[in-house]
N, CA and C atoms as an extended XYZ file, in Angstrom:
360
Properties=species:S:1:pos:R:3:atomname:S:1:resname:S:1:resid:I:1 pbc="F F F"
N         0.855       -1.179        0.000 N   UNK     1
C         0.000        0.000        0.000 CA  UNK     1
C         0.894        1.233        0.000 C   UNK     1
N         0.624        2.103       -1.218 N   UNK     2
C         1.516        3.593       -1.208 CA  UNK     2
C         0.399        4.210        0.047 C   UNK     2
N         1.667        4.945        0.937 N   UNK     3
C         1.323        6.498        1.323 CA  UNK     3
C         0.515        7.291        0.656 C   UNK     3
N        -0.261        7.838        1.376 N   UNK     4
C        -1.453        8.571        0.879 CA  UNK     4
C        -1.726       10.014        1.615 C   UNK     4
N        -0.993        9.942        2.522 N   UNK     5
C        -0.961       11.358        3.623 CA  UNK     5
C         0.028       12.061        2.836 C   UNK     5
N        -0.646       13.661        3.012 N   UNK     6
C        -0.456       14.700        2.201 CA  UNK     6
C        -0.658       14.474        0.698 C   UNK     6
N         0.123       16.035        0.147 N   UNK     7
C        -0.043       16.157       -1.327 CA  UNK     7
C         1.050       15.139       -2.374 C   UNK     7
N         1.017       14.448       -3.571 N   UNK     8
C         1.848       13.741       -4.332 CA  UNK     8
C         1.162       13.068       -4.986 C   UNK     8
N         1.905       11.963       -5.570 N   UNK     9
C         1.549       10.795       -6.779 CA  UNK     9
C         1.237        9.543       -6.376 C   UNK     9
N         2.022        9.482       -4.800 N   UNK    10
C         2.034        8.365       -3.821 CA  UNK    10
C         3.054        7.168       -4.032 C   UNK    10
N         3.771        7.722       -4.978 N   UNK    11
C         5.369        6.794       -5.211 CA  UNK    11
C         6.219        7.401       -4.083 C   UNK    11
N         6.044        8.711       -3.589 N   UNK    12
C         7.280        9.221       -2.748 CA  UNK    12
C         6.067       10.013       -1.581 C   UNK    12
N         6.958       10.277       -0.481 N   UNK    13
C         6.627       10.925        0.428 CA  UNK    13
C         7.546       11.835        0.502 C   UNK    13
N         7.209       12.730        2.057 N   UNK    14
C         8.213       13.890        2.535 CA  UNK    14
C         8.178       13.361        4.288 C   UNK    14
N         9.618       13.179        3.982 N   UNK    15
C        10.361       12.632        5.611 CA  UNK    15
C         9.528       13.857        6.318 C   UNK    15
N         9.354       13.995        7.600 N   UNK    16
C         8.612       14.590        8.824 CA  UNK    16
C        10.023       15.008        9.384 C   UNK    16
N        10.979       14.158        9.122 N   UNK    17
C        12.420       14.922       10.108 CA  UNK    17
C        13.153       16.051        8.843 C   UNK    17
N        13.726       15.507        7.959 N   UNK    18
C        14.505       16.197        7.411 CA  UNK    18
C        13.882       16.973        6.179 C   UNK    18
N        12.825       16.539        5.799 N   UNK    19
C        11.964       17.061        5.307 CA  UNK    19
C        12.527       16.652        3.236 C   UNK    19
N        12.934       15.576        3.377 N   UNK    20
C        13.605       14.971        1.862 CA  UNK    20
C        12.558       14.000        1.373 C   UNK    20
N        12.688       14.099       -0.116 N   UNK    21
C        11.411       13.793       -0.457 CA  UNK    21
C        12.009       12.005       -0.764 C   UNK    21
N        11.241       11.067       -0.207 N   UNK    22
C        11.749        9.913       -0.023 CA  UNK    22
C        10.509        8.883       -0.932 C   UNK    22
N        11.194        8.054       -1.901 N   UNK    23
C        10.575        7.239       -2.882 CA  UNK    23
C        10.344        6.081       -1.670 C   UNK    23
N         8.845        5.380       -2.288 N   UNK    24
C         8.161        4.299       -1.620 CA  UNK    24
C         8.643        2.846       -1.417 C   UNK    24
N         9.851        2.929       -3.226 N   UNK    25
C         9.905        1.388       -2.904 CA  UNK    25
C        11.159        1.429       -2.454 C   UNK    25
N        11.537        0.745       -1.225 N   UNK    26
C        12.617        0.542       -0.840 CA  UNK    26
C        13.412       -1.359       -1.343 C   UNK    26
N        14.768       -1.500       -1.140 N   UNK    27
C        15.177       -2.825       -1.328 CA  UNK    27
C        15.153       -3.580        0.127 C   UNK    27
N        14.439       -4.585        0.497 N   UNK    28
C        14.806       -5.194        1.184 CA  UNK    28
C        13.500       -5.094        2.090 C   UNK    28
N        12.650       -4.245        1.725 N   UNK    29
C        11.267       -4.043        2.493 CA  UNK    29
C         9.964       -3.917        1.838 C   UNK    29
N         9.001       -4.612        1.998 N   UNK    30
C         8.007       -4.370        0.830 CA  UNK    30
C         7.074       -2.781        1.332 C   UNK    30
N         7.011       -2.473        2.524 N   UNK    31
C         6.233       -1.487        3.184 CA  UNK    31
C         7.388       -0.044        3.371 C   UNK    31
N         8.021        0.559        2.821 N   UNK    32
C         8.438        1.634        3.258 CA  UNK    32
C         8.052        2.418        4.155 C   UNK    32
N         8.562        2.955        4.887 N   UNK    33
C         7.795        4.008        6.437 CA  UNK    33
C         8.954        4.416        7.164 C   UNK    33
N        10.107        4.614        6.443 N   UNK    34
C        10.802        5.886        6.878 CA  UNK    34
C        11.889        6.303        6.167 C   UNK    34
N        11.994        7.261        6.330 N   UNK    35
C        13.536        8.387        5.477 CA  UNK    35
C        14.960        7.328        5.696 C   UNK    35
N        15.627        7.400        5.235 N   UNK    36
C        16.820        5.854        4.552 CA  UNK    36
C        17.642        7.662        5.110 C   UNK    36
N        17.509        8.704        4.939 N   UNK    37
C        18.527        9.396        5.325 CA  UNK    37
C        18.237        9.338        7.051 C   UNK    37
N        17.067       10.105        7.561 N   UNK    38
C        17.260       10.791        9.270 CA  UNK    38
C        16.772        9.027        9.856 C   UNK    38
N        15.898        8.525        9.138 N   UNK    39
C        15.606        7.081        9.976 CA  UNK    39
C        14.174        7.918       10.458 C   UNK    39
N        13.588        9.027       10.392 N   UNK    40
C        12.265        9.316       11.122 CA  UNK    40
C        10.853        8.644       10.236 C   UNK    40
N        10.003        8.452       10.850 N   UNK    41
C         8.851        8.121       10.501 CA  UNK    41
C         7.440        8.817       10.828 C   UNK    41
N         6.664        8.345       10.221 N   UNK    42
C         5.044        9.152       10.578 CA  UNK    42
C         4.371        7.743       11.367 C   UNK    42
N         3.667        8.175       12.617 N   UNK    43
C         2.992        6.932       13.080 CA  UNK    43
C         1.747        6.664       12.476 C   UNK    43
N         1.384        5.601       11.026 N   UNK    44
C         0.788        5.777       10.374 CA  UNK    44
C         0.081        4.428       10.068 C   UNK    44
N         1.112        3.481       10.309 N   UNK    45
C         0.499        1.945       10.311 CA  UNK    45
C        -0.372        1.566       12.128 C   UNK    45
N        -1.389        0.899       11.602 N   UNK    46
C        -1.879        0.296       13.047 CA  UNK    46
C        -1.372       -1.193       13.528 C   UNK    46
N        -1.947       -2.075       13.382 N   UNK    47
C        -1.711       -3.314       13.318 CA  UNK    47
C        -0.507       -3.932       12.885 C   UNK    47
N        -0.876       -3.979       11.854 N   UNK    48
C        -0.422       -4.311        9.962 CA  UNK    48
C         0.682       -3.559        9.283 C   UNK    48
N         1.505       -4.204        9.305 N   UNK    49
C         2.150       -3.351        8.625 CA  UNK    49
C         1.930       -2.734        7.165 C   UNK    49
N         1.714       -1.806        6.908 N   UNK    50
C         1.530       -1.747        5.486 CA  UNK    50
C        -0.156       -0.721        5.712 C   UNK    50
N        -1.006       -1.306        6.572 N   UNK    51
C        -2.356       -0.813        6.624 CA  UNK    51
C        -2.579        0.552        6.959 C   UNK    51
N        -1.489        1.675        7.479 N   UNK    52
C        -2.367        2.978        7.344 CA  UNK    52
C        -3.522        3.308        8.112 C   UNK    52
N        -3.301        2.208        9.406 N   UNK    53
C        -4.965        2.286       10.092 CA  UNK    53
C        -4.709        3.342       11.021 C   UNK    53
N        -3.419        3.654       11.673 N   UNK    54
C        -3.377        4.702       12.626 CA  UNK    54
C        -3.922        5.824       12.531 C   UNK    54
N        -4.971        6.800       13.636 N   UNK    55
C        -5.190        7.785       13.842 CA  UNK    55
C        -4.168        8.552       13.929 C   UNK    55
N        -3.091        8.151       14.917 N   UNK    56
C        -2.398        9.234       15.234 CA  UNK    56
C        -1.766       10.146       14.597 C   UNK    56
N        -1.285        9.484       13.626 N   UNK    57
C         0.013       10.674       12.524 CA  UNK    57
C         0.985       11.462       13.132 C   UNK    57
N         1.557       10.752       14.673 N   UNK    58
C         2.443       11.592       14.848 CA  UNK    58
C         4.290       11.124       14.271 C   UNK    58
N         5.191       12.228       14.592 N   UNK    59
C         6.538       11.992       14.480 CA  UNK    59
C         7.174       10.626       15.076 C   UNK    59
N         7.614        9.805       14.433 N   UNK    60
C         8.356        8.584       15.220 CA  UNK    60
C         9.929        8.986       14.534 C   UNK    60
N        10.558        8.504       15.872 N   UNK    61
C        12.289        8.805       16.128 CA  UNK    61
C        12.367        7.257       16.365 C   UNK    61
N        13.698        7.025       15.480 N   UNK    62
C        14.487        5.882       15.829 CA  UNK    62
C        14.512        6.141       16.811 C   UNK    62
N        15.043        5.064       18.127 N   UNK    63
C        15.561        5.481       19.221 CA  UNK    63
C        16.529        3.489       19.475 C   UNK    63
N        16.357        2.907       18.573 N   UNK    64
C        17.335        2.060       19.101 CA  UNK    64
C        17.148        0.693       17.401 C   UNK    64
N        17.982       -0.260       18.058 N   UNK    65
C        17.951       -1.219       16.760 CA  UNK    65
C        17.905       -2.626       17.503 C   UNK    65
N        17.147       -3.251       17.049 N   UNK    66
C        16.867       -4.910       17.448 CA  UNK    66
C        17.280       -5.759       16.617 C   UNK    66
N        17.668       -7.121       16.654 N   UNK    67
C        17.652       -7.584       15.740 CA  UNK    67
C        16.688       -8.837       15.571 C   UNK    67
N        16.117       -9.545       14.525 N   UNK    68
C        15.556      -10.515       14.853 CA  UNK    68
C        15.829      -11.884       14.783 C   UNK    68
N        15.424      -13.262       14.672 N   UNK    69
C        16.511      -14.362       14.877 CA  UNK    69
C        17.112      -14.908       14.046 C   UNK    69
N        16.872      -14.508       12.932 N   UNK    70
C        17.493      -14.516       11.755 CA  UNK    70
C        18.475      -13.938       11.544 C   UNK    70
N        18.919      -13.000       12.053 N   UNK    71
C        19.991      -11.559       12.092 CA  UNK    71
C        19.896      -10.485       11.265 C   UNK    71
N        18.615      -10.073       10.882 N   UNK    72
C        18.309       -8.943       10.306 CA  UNK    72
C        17.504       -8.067       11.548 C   UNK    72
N        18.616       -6.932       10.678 N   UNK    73
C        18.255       -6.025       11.593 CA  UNK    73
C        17.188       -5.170       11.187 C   UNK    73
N        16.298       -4.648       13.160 N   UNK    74
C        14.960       -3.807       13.161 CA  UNK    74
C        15.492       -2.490       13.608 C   UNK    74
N        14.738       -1.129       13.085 N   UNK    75
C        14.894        0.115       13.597 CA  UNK    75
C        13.525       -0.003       14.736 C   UNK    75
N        14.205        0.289       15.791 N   UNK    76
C        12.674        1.003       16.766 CA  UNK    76
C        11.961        2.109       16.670 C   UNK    76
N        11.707        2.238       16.729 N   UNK    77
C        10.890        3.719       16.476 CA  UNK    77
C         9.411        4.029       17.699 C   UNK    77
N        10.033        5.088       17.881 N   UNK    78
C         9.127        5.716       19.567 CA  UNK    78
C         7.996        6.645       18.661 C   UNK    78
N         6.996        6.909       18.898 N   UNK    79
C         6.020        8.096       18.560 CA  UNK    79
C         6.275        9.581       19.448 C   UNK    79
N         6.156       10.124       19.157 N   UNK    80
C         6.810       11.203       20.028 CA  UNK    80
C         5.177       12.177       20.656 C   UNK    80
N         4.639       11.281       20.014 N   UNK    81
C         2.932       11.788       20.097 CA  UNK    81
C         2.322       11.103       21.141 C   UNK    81
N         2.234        9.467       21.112 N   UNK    82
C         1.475        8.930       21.813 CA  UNK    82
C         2.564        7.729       22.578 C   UNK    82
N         3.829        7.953       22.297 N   UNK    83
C         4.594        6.996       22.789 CA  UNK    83
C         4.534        5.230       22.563 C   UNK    83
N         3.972        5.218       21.457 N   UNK    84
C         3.782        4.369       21.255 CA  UNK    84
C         4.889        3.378       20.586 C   UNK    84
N         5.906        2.607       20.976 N   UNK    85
C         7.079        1.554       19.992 CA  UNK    85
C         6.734        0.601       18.816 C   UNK    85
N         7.629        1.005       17.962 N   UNK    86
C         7.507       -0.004       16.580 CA  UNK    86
C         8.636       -0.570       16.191 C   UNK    86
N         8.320       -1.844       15.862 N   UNK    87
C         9.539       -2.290       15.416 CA  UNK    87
C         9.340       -2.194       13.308 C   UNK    87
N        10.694       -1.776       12.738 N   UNK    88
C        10.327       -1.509       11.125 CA  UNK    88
C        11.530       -2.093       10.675 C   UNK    88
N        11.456       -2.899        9.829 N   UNK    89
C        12.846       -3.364        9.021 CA  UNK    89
C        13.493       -2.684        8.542 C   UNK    89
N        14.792       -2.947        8.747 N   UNK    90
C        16.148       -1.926        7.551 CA  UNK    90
C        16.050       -2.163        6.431 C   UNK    90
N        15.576       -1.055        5.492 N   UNK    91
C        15.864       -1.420        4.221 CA  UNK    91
C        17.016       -1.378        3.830 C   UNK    91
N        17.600       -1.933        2.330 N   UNK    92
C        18.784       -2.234        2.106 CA  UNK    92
C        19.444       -0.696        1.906 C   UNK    92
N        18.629        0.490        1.280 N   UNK    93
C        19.272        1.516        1.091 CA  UNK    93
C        18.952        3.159        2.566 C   UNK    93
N        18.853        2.900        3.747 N   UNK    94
C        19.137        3.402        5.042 CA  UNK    94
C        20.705        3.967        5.319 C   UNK    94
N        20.386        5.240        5.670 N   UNK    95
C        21.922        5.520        5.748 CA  UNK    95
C        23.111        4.346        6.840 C   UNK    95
N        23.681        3.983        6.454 N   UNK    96
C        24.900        2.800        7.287 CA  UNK    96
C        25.295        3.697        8.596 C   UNK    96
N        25.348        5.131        8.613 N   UNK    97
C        25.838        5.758        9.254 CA  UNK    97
C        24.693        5.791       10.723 C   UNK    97
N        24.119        6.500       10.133 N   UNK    98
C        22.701        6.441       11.348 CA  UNK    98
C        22.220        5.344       11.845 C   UNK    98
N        22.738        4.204       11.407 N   UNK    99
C        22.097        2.785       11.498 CA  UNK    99
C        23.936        2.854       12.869 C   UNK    99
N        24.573        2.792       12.773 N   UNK   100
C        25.722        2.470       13.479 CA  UNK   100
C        25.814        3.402       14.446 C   UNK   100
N        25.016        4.571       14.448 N   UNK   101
C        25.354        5.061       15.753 CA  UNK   101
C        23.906        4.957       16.186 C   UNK   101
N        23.187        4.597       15.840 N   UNK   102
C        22.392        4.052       16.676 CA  UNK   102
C        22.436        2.307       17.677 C   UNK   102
N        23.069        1.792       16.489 N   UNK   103
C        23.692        0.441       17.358 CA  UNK   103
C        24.981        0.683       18.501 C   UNK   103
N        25.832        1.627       18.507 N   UNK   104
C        26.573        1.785       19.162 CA  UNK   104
C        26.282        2.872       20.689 C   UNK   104
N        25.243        3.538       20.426 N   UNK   105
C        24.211        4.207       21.406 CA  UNK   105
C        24.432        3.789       22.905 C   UNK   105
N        23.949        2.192       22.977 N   UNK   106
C        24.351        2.375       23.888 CA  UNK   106
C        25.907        1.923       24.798 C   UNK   106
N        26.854        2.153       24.258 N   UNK   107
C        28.347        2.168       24.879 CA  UNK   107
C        28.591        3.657       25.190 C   UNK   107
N        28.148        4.228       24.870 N   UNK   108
C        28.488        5.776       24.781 CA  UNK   108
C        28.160        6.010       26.007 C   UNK   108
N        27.053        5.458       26.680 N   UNK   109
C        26.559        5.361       27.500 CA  UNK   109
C        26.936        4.689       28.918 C   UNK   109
N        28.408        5.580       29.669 N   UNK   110
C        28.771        4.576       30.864 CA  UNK   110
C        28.319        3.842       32.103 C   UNK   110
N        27.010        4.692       32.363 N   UNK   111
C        26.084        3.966       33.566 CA  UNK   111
C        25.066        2.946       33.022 C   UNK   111
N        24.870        2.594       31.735 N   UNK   112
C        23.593        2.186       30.852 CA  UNK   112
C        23.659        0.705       31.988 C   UNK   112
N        25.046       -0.234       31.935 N   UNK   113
C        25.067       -1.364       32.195 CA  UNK   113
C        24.611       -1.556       34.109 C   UNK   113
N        25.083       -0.495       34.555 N   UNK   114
C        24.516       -0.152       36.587 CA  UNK   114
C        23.191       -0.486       36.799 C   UNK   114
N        22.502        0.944       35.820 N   UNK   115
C        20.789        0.694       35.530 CA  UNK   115
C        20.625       -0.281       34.900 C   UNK   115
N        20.834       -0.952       34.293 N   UNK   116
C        20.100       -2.247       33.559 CA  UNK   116
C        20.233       -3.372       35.007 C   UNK   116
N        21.383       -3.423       35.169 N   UNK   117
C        21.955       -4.557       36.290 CA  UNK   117
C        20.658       -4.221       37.716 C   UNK   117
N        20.479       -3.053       37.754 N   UNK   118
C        19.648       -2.438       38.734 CA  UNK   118
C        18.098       -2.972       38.737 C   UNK   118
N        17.703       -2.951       37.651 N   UNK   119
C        16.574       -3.008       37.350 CA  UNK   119
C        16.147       -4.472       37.227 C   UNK   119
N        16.854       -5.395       36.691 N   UNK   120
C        16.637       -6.854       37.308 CA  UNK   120
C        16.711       -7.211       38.644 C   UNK   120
């Protein structure tokens, strides 16, 4: 299913972060739903991926990377609206850069391992 929020043809959208006009079909993902440059998204799917059922339409921020058991890797993505988490596949063309400092996130981070240890 193309994007349909806002004005266009519905082959491309406009990233919500950087504001670059970003084509639908990505490699490696059949559902596109975010900028391959900033990694931001619109909270726009409900369920389903692909379905467009969400009310909300707010800003989603990467905020971390999962992987799944296969070893492909997921972007997370927070809503900055309703807080709501998503997990979205890497497409093949995502900047490498933003994808690595988001995996490296948390080392940067010297107390991350205290609080985690804490919290179990």
């Amino acid at each position: 299913m193309r994007h349909r929020t806002g004005a266009g043809s519905g082959d491309a959208f406009r990233c919500v972060g950087c504001r670059l006009g970003v084509p639908v079909v990505a490699p490696g993902t059949a559902h596109r739903n975010h900028c391959p440059s900033c990694l931001a998204s619109r909270h726009v799917d409900g369920r389903v991926p692909g379905d467009r059922a969400s009310p909300c339409g707010g800003r989603m921020v990467a905020v971390s990377l999962s992987t799944r058991p296969d070893g492909e890797w997921q972007l997370v993505h927070q809503c900055t609206a309703c807080g709501v988490l998503k997990l979205n596949r890497v497409a093949g063309d995502d900047n490498a850069l933003a994808l690595v400092r988001l995996a490296v996130r948390p080392l940067a981070d010297r107390g991350l391992g205290r609080r985690a240890l804490r919290e179990l």
